[in-house]
N, C-alpha and C positions, 0 to 999 in steps of 0.2 A: 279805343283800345279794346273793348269790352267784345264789340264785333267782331272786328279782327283776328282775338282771342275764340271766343265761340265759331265762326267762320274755320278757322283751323279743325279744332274740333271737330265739326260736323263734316269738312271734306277728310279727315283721318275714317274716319266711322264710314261713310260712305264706300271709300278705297276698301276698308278693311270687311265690310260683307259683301264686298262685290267679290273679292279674290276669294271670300270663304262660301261663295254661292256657287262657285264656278266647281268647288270643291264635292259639295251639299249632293246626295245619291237618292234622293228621293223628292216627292214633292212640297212636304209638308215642313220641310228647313225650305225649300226652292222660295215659300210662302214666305216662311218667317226672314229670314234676312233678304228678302225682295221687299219686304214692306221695314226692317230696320233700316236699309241700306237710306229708303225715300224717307222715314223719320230724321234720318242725320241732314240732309240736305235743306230741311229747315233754320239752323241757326244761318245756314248763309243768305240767307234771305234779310238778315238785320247785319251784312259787312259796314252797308253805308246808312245806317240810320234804321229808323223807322217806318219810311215812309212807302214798304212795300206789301202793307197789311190786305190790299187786295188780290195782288197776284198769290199772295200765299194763300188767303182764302181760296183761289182757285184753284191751286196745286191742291190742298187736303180734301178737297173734294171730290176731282177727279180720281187722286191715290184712292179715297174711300171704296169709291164706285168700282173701281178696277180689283183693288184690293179684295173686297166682296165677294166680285164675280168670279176672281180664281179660288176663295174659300170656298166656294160651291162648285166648282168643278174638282177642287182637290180631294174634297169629302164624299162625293157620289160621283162616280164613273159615268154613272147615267146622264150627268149633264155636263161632258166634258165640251161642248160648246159656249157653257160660260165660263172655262178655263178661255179658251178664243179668242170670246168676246173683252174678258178681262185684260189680255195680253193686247191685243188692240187699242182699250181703253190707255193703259198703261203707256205704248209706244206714240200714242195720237193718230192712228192712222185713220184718213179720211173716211166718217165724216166724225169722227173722232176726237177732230186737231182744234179746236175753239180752244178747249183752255190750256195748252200749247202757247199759242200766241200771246193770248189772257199775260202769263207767267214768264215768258223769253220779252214780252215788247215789254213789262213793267215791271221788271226786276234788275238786277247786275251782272255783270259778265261770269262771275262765279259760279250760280247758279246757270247761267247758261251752259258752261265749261261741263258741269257735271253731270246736267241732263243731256247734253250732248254724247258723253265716254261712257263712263264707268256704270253709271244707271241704263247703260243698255246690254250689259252682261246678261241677262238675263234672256233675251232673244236665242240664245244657244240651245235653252232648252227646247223649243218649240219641236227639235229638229226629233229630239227624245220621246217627247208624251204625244203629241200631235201631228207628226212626220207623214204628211200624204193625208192627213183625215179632213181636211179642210182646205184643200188645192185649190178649186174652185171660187169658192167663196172666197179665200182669200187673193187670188190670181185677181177677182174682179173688185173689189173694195182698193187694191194694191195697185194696180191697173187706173182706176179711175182715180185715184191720190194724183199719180204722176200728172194727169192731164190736170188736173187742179192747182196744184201748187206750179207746174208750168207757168197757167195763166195769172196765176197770184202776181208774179214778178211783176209783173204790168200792170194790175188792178187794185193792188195794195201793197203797196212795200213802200212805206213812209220813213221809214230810217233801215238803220243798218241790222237792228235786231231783228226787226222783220222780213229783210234778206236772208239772214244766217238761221232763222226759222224755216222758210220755208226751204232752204237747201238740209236743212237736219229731218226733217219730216220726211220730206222725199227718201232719204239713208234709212228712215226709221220704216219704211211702207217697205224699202225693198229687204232689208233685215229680214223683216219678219216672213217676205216672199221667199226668202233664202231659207229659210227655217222648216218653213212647209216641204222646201224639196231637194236641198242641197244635203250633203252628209258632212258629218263634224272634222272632218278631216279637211277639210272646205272651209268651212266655216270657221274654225279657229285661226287659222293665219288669215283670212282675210277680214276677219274681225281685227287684230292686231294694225293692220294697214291701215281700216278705217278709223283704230287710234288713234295712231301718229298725226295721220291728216288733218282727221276732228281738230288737237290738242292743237296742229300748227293755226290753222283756221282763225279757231276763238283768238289764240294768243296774239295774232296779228291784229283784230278788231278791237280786240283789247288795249294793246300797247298803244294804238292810233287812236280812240276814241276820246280819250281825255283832252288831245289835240285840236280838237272838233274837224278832223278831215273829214267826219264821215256825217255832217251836220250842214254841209254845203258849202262848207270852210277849204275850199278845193287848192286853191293857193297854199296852204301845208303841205303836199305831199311832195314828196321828193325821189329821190332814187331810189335811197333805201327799202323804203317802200313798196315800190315799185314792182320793185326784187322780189321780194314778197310775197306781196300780192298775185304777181305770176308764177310764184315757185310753189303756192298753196292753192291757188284758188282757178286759175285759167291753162287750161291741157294745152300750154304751151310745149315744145321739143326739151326732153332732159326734165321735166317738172313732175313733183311729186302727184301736182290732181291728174297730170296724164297717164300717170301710173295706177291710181286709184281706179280713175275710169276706164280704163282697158282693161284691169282687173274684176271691177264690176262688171262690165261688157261680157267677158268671160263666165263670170258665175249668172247672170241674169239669164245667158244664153240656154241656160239648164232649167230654166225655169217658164219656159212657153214662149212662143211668138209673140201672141199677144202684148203681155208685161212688156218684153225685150223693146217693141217697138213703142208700148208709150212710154218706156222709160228713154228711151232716143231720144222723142219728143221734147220728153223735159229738161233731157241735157241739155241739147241745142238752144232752148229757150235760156235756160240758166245762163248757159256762157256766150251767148247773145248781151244778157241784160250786163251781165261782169266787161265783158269787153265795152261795149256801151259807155259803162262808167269809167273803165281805166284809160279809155283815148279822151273821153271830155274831159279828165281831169290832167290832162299832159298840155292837148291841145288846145288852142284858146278858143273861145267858144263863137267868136266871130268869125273864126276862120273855120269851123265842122258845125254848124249848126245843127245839119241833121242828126249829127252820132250826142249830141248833150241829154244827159238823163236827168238835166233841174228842168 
């Protein structure tokens, strides 16, 4: 109860400096409720017990390190490169993303949900203090993500946390590519989009996980499901991800050949690995052998 009670808590607090940050006209509130907003998202870390004492270890010290590096960009102009590098730190972008994983593969869907949404309000800014000053460098860190976490799908993705990791990372590389060169007029509604999606996303692996569908428990899934899973996750016709991603298709297009095309890459890979899993799990597995992802 005690969790659950703090868990509340700490997603109200969270919600509540993210909308006040979006507000916030300088960099030095930009600071401070960018690092309350990530102090709240600590009690959810104890919804189901205790026993997530390392993944938080990893979150407070990534937060430190990021958190750091935008005090010293916000206080001297002169180093607004480790504003950058802190916003990097902060989003996980490759090579960035270890403790990323570290805290999405060994914590709960809550904390997942959070670092997903609302703790990326902050990406907005970039578009304001760092608009075009770091294109390159970030075009190829952002760039080289995509080809990364592409190949991740096939080289590590041991459960489902570490699926909806390495598809939130990839959002978070190109965010922040968005940021660099898109204008907020852009960026705000199609930040909103990638709301919606994120929120349906988690809430579907969520609501199914307790189930154990996503445990190898494949006989669980059902229509419902289904439904789901292709109205969220796979750019089926009339579906929210095919909306998302022709959306993104759209603003990436603004942001270089280059990106545009590893970010292709990585789609195709993504919904490769998701279709993969949604026909093995319909189809029995002696009759599609090839298409089975156990």
């Amino acid at each position: 109860m005690r969790g659950l009670l703090s868990s509340a808590v700490g997603v109200s607090g969270v919600i509540v400096c993210s909308i006040v940050l979006l507000c916030s006209g300088d960099l030095v509130f930009l600071w401070l409720f960018l690092e309350l907003g990530g102090l709240c998202l600590i009690p959810c870390f104890f919804l189901s017990g205790f026993s997530h004492f390392n993944s938080l270890f990893s979150y407070i010290v990534a937060s430190s390190i990021s958190s750091s590096f935008i005090l010293f960009g916000v206080l001297y102009s002169d180093l607004s490169l480790f504003l950058f590098l802190g916003f990097l730190v902060k989003f996980g972008v490759f090579p960035f993303s270890g403790w990323v994983y570290d805290v999405v593969g060994n914590s709960n869907w809550l904390v997942v949900l959070c670092l997903s949404t609302f703790l990326k309000v902050p990406f907005v800014y970039i578009c304001f203090f760092m608009g075009g000053s770091f294109y390159y460098v970030g075009s190829l860190f952002c760039s080289v993500a995509f080809i990364v976490f592409g190949l991740m799908f096939w080289l590590n993705t041991p459960n489902w946390y570490y699926c909806w990791c390495q598809v939130m990372l990839s959002s978070s590389a190109g965010l922040v590519l968005m940021g660099l060169c898109i204008s907020l007029d852009i960026l705000i509604p199609f930040f909103f989009v990638y709301l919606v999606w994120s929120v349906g996303c988690v809430c579907v692996l969520w609501s199914y996980f307790s189930k154990g569908v996503f445990d190898g428990l494949l006989s669980g899934i059902g229509f419902k499901f289904v439904f789901y899973f292709c109205v969220f996750f796979l750019t089926t016709p009339v579906s929210l991800a095919l909306f998302y991603k022709l959306l993104s298709c759209y603003v990436m297009f603004s942001c270089g050949l280059v990106p545009l095309v590893c970010w292709s890459l990585y789609s195709v890979s993504e919904q490769w690995f998701l279709i993969k899993f949604i026909v093995s799990s319909v189809v029995p597995k002696n009759s599609l052998n090839v298409l089975s992802v156990v």
